[in-house]
C-alpha positions in Angstrom: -30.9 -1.8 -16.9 -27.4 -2.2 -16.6 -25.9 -5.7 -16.4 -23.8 -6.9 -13.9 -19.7 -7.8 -14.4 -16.8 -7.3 -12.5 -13.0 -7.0 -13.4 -11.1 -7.4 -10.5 -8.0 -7.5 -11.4 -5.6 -7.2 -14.8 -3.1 -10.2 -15.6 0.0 -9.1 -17.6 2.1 -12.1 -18.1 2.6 -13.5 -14.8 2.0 -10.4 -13.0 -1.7 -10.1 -11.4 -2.7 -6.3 -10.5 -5.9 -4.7 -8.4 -7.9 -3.6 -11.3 -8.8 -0.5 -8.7 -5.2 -0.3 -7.7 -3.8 -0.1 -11.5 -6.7 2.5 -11.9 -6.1 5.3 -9.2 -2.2 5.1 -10.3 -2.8 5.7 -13.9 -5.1 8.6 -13.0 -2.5 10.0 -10.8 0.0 10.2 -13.3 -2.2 11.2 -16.2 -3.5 14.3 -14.0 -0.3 14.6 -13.0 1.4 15.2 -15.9 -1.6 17.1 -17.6 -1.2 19.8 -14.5 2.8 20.3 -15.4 1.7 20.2 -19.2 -1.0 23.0 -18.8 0.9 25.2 -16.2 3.5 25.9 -18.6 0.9 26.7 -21.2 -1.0 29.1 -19.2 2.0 31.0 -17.8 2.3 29.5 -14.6 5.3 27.8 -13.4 5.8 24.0 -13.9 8.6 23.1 -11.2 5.6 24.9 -8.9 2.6 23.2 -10.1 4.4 20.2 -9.7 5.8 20.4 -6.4 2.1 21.9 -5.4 0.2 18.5 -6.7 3.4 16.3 -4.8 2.3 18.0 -1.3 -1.8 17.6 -2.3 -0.9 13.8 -2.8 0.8 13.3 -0.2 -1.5 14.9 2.1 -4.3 13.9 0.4 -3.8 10.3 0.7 -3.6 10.9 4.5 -6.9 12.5 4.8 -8.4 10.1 2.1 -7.9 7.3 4.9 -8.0 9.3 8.1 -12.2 10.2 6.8 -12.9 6.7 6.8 -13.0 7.4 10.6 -15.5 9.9 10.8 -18.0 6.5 8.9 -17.3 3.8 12.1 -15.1 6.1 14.4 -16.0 2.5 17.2 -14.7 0.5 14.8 -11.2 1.6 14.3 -8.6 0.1 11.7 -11.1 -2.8 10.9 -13.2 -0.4 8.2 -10.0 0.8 6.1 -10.4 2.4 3.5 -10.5 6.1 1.4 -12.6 8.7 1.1 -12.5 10.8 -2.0 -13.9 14.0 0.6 -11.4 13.4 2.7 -8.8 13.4 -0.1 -9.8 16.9 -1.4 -9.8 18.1 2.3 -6.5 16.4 2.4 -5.4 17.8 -0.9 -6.5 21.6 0.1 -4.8 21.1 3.5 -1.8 20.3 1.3 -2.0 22.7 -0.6 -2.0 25.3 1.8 0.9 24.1 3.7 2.6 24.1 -0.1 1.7 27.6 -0.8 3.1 29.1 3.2 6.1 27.0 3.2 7.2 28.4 -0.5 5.5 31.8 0.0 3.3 31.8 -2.6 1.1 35.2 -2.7 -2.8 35.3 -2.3 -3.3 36.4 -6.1 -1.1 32.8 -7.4 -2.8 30.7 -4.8 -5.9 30.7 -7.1 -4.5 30.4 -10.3 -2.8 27.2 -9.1 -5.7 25.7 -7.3 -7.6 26.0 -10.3 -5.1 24.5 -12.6 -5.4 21.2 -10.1 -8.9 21.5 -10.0 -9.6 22.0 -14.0 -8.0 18.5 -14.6 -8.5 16.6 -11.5 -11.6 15.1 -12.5 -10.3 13.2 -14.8 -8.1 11.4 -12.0 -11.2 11.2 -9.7 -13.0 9.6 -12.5 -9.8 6.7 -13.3 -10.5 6.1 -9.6 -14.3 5.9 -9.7 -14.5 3.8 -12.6 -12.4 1.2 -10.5 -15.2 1.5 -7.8 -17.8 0.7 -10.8 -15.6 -2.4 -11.7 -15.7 -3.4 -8.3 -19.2 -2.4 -7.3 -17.5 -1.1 -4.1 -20.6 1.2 -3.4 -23.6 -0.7 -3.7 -27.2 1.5 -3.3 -30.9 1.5 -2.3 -32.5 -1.2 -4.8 -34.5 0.0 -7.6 -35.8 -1.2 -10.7 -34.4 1.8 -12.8 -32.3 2.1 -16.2 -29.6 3.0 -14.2 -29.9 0.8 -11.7 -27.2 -2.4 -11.8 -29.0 -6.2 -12.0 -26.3 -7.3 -9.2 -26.3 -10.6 -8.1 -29.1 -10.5 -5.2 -31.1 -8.4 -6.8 -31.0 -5.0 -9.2 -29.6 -2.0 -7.2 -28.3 1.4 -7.8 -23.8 1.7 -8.2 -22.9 5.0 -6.9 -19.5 4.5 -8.2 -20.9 4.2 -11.4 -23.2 6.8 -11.0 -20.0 9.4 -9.9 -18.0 8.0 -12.8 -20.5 9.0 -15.3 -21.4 12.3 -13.7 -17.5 13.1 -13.7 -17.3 12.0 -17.2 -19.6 14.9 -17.9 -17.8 17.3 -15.8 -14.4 16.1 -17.8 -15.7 17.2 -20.7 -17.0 20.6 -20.4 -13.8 21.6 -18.6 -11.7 19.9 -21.6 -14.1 22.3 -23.8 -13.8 25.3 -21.9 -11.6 27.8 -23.3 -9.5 30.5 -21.4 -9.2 30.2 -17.6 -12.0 29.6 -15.7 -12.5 29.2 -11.6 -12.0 25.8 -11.8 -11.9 25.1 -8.0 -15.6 26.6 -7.5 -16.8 25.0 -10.9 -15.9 21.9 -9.7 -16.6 21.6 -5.7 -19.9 23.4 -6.2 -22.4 20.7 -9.3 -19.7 17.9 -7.2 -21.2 19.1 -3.7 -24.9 19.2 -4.9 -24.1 15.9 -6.4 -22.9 13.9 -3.8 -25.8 15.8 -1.4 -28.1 14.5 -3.6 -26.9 11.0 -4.3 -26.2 10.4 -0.7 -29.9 9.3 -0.2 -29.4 6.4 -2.4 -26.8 4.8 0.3 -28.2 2.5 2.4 -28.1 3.1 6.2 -25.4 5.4 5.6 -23.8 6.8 9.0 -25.7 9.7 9.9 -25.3 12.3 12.6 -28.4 14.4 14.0 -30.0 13.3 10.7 -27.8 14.2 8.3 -25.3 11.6 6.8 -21.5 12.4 6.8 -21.0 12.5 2.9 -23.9 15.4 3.1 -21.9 17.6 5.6 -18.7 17.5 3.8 -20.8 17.9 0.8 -21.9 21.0 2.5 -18.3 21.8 3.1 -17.3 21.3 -0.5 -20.0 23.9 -1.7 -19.0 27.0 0.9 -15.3 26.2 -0.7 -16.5 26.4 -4.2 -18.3 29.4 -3.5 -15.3 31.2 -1.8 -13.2 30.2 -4.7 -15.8 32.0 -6.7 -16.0 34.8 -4.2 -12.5 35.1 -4.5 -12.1 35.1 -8.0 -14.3 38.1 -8.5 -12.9 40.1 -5.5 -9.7 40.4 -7.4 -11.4 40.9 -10.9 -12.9 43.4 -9.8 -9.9 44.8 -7.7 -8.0 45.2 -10.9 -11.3 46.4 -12.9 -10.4 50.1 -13.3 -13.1 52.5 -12.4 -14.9 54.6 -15.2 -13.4 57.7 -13.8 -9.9 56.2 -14.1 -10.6 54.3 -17.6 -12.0 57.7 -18.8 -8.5 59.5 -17.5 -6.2 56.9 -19.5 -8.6 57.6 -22.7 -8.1 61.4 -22.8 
């Protein structure tokens, strides 16, 4: 079992900082940077990839909050907060603006979305393992290996329990080689994921029986899979018939 400790916040000097706080910004600009780095590497454009993951921030961050909502919509401003859901709804809504504002065609929309989404993991998981230092999403108790021996009792961390799923997911993107559909690869295992772990919240808020981290989880799979879709629609668009191929032979 897991033992329980929490680092709440880092001291440098006389300067105190939110350990979560310090956390999401170094992932932001690690991902950040990474993007611009890889763009230029794979032959996309880096003044583009950069202005793409400014408006996905931005935007993001909005949504991030404005989901909270949708968990005590009575309630108001007294359950702030941020969803990461409602950040990658944010993000794509972002995105999209991004993409008709500076024209971008249908073919570069993909290739840019899947640059995000092959190294934002790694700035998801700066921002979960701030949740796991601040045991911000305590579960169902249990008496399991993973489970966390918290204070009143051992218990599941589902920020833990994300952090070390996206670890995984970090590191078979890092080992992939060549470009991949990042955006499906990602919202797809991420979906089933959070569908799955979703019944170790307790009382989560539901809605005709099904809690609201499962429907967006729903949401993020039908995305994956039309990133996917949409991938292989214009493979094979450009995949040259046999009767052509066998034309540019003889």
């Amino acid at each position: 079992m897991i033992p329980y400790f929490t680092i709440s916040r880092v001291h440098v000097g006389p300067f105190h900082f939110a350990t979560f706080g310090v956390l999401v910004a170094a992932g932001i600009l690690v991902t950040y940077f990474w993007i611009v780095f890889r763009a230029r590497n794979i032959g996309l454009d880096p003044k583009r990839a950069s202005g793409l993951c400014a408006w996905m921030l931005l935007v993001g961050s909005v949504g991030a909050v404005l989901f909270k909502f949708a968990y005590h919509p009575a309630d108001g401003f007294h359950h702030l907060g941020i969803s990461s859901f409602g950040g990658i709804a944010g993000g794509l809504a972002g995105a999209a603006a991004f993409f008709a504002l500076h024209r971008v065609g249908p073919r570069e929309r993909l290739d840019y979305l899947n640059l995000v989404a092959s190294r934002f993991p790694i700035g998801l998981a700066f921002g979960r393992a701030g949740c796991a230092l601040m045991h911000d999403h305590p579960g169902i108790r249990s008496a399991n290996w993973l489970a966390v021996r918290f204070p009143g009792g051992s218990r599941y961390d589902l920020g833990l329990l994300e952090f070390l799923f996206l670890i995984l997911v970090v590191g078979l993107f890092l080992s992939a080689r060549g470009q991949k559909p990042y955006l499906g690869l990602f919202l797809i295992p991420y979906g089933l994921f959070r569908f799955a772990i979703d019944r170790l919240h307790e009382n989560p808020p539901a809605y005709f029986g099904i809690t609201v981290d499962q429907y967006a989880s729903i949401a993020a799979l039908l995305v994956g899979v039309w990133a996917i879709a949409g991938i292989e629609k214009r493979q094979s668009a450009w995949r040259p018939s046999p009767a052509s191929a066998a034309r540019r032979i003889l």
